[in-house]
C-alpha positions in Angstrom: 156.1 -32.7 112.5 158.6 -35.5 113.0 158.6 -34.6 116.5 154.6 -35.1 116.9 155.1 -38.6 114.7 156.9 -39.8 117.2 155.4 -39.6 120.6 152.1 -40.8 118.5 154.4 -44.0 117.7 155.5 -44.3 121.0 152.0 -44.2 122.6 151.0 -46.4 120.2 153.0 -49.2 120.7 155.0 -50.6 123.3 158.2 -49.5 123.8 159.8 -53.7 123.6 158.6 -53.6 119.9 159.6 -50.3 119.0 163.1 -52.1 120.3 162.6 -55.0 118.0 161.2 -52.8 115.1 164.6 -51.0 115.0 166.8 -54.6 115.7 164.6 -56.0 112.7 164.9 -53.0 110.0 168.8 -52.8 111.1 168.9 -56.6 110.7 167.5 -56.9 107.2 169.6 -54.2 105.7 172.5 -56.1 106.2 171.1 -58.6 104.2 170.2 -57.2 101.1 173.8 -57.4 99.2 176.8 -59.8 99.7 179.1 -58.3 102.2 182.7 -59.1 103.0 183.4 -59.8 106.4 186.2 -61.5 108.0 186.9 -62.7 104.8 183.3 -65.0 104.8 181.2 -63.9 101.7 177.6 -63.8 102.8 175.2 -64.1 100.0 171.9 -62.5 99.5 168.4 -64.8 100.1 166.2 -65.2 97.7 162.8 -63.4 98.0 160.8 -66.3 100.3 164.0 -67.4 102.0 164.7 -63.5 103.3 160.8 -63.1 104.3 161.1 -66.4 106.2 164.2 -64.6 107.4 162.7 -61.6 109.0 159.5 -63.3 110.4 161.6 -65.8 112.4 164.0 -63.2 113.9 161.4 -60.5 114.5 159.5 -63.2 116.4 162.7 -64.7 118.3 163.3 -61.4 119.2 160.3 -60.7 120.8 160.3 -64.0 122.7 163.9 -63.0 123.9 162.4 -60.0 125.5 159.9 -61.7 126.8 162.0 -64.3 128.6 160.6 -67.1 126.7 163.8 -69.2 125.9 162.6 -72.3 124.4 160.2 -70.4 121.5 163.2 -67.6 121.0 165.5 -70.7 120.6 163.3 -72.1 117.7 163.0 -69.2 116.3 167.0 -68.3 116.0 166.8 -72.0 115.2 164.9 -71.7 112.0 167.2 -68.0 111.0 170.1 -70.4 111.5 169.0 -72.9 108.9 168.4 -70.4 106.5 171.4 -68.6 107.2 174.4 -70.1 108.8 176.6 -67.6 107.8 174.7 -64.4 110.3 176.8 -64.2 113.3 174.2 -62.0 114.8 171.4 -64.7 114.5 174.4 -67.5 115.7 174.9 -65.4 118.8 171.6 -64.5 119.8 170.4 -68.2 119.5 173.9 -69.1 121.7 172.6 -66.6 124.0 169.2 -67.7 124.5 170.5 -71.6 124.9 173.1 -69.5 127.7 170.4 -68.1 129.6 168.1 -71.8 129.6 171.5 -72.8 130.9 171.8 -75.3 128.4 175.3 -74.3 127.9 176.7 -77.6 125.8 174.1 -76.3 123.2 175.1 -72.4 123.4 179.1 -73.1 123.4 179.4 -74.6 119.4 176.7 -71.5 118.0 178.9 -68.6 120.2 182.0 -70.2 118.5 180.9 -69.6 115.2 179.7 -66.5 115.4 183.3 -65.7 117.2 184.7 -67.7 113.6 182.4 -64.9 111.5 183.3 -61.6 113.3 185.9 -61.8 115.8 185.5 -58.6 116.9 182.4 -58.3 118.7 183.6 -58.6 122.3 180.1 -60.4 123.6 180.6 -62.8 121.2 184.0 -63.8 123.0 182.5 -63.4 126.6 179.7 -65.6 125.8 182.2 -68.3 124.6 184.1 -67.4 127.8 181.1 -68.5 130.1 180.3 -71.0 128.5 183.6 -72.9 128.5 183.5 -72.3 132.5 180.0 -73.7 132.8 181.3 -76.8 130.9 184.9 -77.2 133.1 186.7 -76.2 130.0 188.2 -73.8 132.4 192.0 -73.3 130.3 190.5 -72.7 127.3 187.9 -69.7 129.2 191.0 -68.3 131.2 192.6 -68.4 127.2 189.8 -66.6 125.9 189.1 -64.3 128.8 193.1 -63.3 128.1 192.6 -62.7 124.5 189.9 -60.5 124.8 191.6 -58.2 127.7 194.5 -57.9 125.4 192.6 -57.3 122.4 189.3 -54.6 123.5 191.3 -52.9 126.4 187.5 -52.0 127.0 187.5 -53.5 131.4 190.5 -54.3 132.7 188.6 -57.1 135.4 188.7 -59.5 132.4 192.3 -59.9 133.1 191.3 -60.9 136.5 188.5 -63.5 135.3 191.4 -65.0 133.7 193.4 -65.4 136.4 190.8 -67.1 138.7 190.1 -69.5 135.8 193.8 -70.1 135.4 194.0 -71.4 138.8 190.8 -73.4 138.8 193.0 -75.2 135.6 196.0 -75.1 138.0 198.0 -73.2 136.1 199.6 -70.7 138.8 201.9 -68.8 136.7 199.9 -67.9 134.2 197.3 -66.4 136.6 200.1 -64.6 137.7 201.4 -63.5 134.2 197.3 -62.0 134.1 198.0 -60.1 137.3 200.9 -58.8 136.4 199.0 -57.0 133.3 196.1 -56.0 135.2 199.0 -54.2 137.4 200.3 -52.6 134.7 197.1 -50.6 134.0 195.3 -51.1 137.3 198.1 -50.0 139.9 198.8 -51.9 143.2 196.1 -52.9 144.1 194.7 -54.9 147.7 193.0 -57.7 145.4 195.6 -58.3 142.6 198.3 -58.5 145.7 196.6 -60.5 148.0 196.0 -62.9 144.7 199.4 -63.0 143.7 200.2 -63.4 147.4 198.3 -67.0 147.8 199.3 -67.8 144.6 203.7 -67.5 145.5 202.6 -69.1 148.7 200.4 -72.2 146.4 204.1 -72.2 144.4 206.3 -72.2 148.1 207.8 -68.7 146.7 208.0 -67.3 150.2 210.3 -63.8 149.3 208.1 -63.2 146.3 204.4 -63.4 148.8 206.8 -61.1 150.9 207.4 -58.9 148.3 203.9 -58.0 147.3 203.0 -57.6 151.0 205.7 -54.9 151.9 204.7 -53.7 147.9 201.0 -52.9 149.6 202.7 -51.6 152.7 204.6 -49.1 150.9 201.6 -47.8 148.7 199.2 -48.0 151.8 201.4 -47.4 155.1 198.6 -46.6 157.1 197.0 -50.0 156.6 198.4 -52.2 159.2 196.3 -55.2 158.2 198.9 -55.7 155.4 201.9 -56.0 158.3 199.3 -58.5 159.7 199.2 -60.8 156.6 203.4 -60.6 156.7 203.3 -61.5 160.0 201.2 -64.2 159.4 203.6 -65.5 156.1 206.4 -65.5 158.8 204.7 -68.0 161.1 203.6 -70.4 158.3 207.0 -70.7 157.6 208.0 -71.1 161.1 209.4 -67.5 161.6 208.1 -67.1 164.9 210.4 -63.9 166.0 209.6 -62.1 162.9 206.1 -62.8 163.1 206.3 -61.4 166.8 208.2 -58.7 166.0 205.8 -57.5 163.6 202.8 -58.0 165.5 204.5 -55.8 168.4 204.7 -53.3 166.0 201.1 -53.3 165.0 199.7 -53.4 168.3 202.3 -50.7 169.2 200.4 -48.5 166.9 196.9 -50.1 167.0 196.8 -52.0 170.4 192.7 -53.1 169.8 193.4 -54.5 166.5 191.5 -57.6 166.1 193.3 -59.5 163.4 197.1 -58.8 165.3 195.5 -60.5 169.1 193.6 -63.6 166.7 196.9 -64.6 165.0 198.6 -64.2 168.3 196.2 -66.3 170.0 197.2 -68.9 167.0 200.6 -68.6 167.7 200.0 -69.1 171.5 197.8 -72.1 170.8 200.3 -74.1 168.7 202.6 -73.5 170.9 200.4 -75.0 173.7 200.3 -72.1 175.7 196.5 -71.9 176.1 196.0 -69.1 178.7 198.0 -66.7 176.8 196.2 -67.8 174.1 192.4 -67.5 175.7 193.5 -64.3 176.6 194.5 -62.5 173.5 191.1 -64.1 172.2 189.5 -62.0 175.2 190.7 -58.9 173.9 188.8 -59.8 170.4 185.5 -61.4 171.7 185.3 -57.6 173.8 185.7 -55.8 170.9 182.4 -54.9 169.2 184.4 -53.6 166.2 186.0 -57.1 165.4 184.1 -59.6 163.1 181.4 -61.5 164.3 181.4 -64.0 162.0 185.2 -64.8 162.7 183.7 -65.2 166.6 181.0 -67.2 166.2 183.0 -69.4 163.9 186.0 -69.9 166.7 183.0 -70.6 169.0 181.5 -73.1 166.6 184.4 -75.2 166.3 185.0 -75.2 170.3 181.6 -77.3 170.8 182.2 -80.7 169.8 185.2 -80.6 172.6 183.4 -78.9 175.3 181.8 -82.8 177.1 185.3 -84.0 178.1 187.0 -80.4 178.2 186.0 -78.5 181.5 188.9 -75.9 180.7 188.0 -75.4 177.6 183.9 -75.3 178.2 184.8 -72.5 181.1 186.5 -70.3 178.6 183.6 -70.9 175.8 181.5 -69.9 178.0 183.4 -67.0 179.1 184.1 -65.6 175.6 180.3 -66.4 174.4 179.2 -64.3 177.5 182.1 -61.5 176.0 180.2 -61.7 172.1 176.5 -61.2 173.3 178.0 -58.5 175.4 179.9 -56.8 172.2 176.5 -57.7 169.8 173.6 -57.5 172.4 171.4 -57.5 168.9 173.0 -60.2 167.3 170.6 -63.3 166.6 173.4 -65.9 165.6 175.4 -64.5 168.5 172.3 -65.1 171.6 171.8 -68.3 169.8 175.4 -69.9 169.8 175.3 -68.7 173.2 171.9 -70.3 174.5 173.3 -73.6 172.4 176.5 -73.4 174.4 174.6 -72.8 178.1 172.0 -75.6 176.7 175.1 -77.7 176.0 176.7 -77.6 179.7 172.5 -78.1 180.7 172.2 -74.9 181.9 168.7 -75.0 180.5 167.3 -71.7 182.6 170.0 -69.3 181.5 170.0 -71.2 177.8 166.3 -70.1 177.7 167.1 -66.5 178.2 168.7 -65.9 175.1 166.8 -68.0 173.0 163.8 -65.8 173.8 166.5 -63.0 173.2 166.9 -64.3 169.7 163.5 -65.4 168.9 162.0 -62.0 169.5 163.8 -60.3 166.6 163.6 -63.9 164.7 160.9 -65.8 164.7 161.4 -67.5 161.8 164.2 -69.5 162.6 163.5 -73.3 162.7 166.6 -74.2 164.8 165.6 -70.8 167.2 162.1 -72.3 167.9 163.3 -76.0 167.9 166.0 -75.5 170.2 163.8 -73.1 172.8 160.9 -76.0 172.9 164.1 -78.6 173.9 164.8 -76.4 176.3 161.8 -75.9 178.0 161.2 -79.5 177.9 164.8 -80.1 179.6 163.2 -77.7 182.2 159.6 -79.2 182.8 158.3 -76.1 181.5 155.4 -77.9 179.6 152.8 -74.9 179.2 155.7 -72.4 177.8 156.4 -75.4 175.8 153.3 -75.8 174.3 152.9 -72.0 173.9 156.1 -72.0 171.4 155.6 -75.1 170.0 152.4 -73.5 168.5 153.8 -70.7 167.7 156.1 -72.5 165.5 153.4 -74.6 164.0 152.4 -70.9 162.8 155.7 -70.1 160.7 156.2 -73.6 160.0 152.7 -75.1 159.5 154.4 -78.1 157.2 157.1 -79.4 159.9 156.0 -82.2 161.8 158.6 -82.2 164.3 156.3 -79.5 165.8 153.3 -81.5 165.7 155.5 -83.9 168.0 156.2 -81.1 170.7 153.0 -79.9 171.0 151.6 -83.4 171.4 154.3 -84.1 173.8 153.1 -81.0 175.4 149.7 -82.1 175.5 150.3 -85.9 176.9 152.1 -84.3 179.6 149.6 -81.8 180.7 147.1 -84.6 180.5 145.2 -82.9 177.8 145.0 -86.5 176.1 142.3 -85.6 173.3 144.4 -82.6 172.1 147.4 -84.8 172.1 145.4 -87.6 170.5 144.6 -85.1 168.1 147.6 -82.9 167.5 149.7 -86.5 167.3 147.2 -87.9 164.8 148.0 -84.8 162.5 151.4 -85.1 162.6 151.8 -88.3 161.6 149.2 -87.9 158.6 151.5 -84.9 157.8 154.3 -87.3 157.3 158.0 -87.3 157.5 161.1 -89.0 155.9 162.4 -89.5 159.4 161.2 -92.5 160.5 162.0 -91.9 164.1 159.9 -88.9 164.4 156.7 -90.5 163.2 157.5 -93.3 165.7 157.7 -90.9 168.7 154.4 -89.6 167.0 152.8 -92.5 167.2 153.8 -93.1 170.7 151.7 -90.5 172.0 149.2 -91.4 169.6 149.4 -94.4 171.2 149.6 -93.5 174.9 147.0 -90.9 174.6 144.4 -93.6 172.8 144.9 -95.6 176.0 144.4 -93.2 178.7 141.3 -92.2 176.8 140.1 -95.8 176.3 140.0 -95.7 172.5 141.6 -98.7 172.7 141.1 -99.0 168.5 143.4 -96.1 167.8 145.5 -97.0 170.4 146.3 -100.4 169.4 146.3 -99.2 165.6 149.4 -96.6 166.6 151.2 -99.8 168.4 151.0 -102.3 165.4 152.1 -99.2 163.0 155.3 -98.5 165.0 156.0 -102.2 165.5 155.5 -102.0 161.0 158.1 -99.7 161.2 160.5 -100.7 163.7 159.9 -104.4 164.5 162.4 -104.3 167.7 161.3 -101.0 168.6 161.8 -102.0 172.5 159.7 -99.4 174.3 156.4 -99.8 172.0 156.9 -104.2 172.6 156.6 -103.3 176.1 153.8 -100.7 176.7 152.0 -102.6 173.9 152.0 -105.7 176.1 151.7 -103.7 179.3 148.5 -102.2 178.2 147.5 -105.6 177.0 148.1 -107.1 180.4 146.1 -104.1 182.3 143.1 -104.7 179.7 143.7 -108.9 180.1 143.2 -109.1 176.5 145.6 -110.7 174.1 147.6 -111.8 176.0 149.4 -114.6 174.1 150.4 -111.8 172.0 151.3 -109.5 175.0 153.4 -112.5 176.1 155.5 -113.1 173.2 156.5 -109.2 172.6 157.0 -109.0 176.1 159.7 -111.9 175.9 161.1 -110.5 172.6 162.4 -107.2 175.0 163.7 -109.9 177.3 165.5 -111.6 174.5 166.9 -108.7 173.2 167.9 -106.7 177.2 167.5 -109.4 179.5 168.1 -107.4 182.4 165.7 -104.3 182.1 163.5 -103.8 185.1 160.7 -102.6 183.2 160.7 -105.2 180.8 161.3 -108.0 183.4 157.8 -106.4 185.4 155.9 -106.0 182.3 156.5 -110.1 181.5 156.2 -110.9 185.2 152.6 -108.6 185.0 151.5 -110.7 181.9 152.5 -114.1 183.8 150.3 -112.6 186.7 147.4 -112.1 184.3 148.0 -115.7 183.1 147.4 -116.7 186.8 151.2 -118.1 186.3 152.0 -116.9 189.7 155.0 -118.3 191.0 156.5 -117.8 187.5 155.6 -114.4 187.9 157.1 -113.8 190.9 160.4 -114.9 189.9 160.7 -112.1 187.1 159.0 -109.1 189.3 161.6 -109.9 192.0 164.8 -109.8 189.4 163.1 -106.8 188.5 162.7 -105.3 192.4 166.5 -106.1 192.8 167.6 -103.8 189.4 165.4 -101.4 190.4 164.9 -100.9 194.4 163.0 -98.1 194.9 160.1 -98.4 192.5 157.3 -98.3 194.7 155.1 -99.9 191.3 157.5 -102.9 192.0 156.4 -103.3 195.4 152.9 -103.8 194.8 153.3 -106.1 191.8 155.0 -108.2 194.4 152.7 -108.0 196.6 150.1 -108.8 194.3 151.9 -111.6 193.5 152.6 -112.6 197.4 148.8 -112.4 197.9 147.7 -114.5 195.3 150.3 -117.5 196.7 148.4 -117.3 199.8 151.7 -114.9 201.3 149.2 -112.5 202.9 151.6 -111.1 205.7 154.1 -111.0 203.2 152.0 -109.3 200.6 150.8 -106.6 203.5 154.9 -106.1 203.4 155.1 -105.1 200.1 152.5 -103.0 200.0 153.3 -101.0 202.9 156.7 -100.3 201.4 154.9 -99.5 198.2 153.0 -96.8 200.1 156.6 -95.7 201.8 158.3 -95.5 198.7 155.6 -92.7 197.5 152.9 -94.8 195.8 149.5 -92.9 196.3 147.4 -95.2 194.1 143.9 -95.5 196.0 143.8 -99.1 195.0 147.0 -99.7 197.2 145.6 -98.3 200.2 142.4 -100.1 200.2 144.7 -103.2 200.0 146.6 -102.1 202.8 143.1 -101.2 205.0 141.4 -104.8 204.2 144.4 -106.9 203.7 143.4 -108.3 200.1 143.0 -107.4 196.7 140.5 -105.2 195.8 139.2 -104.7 192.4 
């Protein structure tokens, strides 16, 4: 019959409140007489008081369960009031201002209920956490201590001590905790290794040495323990004993990774960098050794690699050795493409960026990085192709809308750039330099379409942005000139480049174009020809000068520019028809 009751019960209600029914019945029979405990007499509620009681815990209970923090907080809240003397009520309202991590709030309620009944071991452990998450790290290392000593329920507690010991700086009693947790635990890898850094923090060189050969005796067959000795010796400048005992190891274990990396150390201190690379050969082959160690050694080799053709040969070697060891490695193909992008070898770069972006394509750098490269490369249509790719994993980055764009402009698809440009602009960005190149294109793509409006709107919104911005002053007053509109205006940004980089070919034509346009001829001439002489070979040059010459009544002299225009691979139609009727043609 009992039996039958209670599946009904169960089925009845869920099983959270059956939880809370129990909490709540066990809860209000502690209240029904004064009880002695830890020598605090708790005395009985009256009738209203105790019915307030129950409601507010039976409800601060539920919203615990329910992960609602805030209402189970005002709920212990009001039990509190009526009760101050219920550690149980005191620690589950510390708890539930622990897990809103409002931790100043929980730390005073989780003492008092420690004060009440100082044998509840969560009580403690809660005080413990939250005297870390307030930096009152001695006091939780104190407290962690105390309750190790006192439940002998985990051992690990004597470990949390430690760690907040040191955070408080207080090596030797970390180690004191240690040294208990031995005493129960055994030797043990992470209490020695723990105590090792910790003689080595106090320059106690023989003690560190101790626990390593104490590890070496209870584990013989674990060389990385000789390893870690060897590695003691050299910090403290033991260099034969550190050889000797890494002869030993690789004796017994000759592909051991961690033996040839600390040799390759040594070998690198010493300045004997061949020796060195090629101990860090042996590692970068091995597939068993740890990639991350690799790819960090890598990492730390590329900010040296521009003025370091030794050391960018031997990157590259052991980069080509990793990919080799972790063909499937992601991070691995894409340190490596970064390191071939890096010495521009774009082609070979773009291998395993594809490599990588086939197993990720999800990575932001991955795609970024491919689209550079393709650019570097020319490879506009493959750009484009990723660069919308990565619009579709990364629909909110505009720095994609920009390489698509760019994509766009130069396969002279100048509405989709317009467009795609125009997007990513409106998306917006806190780096001001991307909506800029944005713009740009918006720009550029405006004016070979004509839409002179949007065009000009994109100039005067850069120039908002970056007053100086020296490459929009001079297409915005290039295109101005071309149009022979505006061309005060053109004029004065023009001469702001000129003020700014006096002796820019492009910005000395674009002025001398403008002065042109302004029928200032001989002016004109002047700044075209400063121009010519920076810049020889530009063909575009050429027949501004001869323009120019043409217009000061120079007609064999214009012809000459013109023809070396045409030599110097202009194949503008205009020029020809110049060249064919021996003036200027509209």
């Amino acid at each position: 019959m009992r039996l039958k009751f209670a599946l009904c019960f169960l089925k009845t209600y869920p099983i959270y409140l059956l939880i809370l029914i129990l909490a709540f019945v066990a809860c209000k029979g502690t209240k029904t007489a004064a009880r002695k405990k830890n020598h605090v007499i708790e005395h009985p509620l009256n009738e209203a008081d105790q019915s307030a009681f129950d409601a507010a815990f039976y409800e601060g209970n539920k919203q615990m369960v329910l992960s609602n923090h805030t209402e189970a907080i005002k709920q212990f809240k009001k039990c509190v009031i009526l009760n101050q003397k219920n550690d149980a009520t005191l620690y589950l309202l510390a708890k539930e201002y622990n897990a809103s991590r409002q931790y100043n709030l929980s730390l005073p309620y989780a003492q008092q209920s420690v004060k009440i009944n100082d044998q509840n071991i969560w009580y403690q452990l809660l005080v413990a956490d939250n005297l870390k998450h307030t930096d009152q790290n001695l006091e939780a290392a104190k407290t962690l201590e105390n309750i190790a000593d006192k439940f002998k329920v985990n051992e690990s507690y004597y470990f949390d001590a430690a760690e907040s010991y040191i955070v408080s700086k207080k090596f030797n009693d970390a180690l004191h905790c240690l040294d208990k947790l031995e005493k129960t635990a055994g030797v043990n890898e992470d209490i020695s290794f723990k105590k090792v850094d910790l003689f080595l923090r106090l320059s106690k060189k023989d003690q560190a040495i101790n626990e390593l050969q104490k590890l070496m005796v209870a584990f013989p067959t674990r060389t990385r323990y000789q390893v870690a000795l060897a590695e003691i010796y050299f910090g403290f400048k033991e260099e034969i004993k550190a050889m000797e005992m890494l002869k030993q190891v690789l004796a017994n274990q000759p592909n051991m990774p961690e033996a040839h990396l600390l040799l390759a150390n040594i070998y690198r201190i010493n300045g004997e960098n061949e020796k060195s690379f090629l101990e860090l050969k042996l590692v970068f082959a091995n597939p068993d050794a740890d990639i991350k160690q690799k790819l960090e050694i890598l990492s730390s080799f590329l900010p040296l690699l521009e003025h370091n053709s030794s050391l960018r040969a031997h990157t590259l070697e052991l980069a080509g050795l990793l990919v080799i060891a972790h063909p499937s490695d992601d991070a691995g193909n894409m340190l490596y493409a970064d390191i071939l992008y890096h010495v521009e070898r774009y082609q070979e770069a773009k291998v395993y960026y594809l490599k990588a972006l086939n197993t990720n394509k999800t990575n932001f750098n991955l795609s970024r990085n491919l689209i550079q490269c393709e650019e570097q490369l020319n490879q506009y249509e493959e750009a484009l192709k990723h660069a919308t790719e990565a619009l579709e994993a990364f629909p909110n980055q505009a720095i994609f809308y920009y390489y698509k764009a760019h994509a766009e402009f130069l396969l002279k698809d100048f509405t989709a750039a317009l467009s795609t440009s125009k997007t990513g602009f409106e998306m917006g960005s806190e780096n001001t330099s991307l909506l800029i190149q944005l713009l740009s294109i918006l720009a550029d793509a405006g004016n070979e379409l004509k839409n002179y409006v949007v065009s000009d709107d994109a100039f005067d919104k850069i120039l908002a942005l970056d007053p100086n911005n020296l490459e929009t002053l001079n297409n915005y007053s290039y295109y101005l000139s071309l149009r022979r509109v505006k061309l005060d205006m053109a004029e004065k940004m023009s001469k702001k480049t000129l003020d700014i980089d006096p002796n820019n070919a492009s910005y000395l034509d674009t002025y001398g174009w403008i002065l042109y346009q302004q029928e200032k001829y001989a002016d004109a001439k002047i700044f075209i020809e400063k121009a010519l002489a920076l810049d020889p070979a530009n063909n575009v040059l050429f027949e501004h000068l001869g323009d120019v010459s043409f217009q000061l009544n120079e007609t064999e002299l214009a012809m000459t520019y013109w023809k070396k225009a045409k030599e110097n691979g202009n194949i503008s139609p205009g020029l020809q028809k110049k060249i064919n009727s021996k003036k200027l043609t509209d």
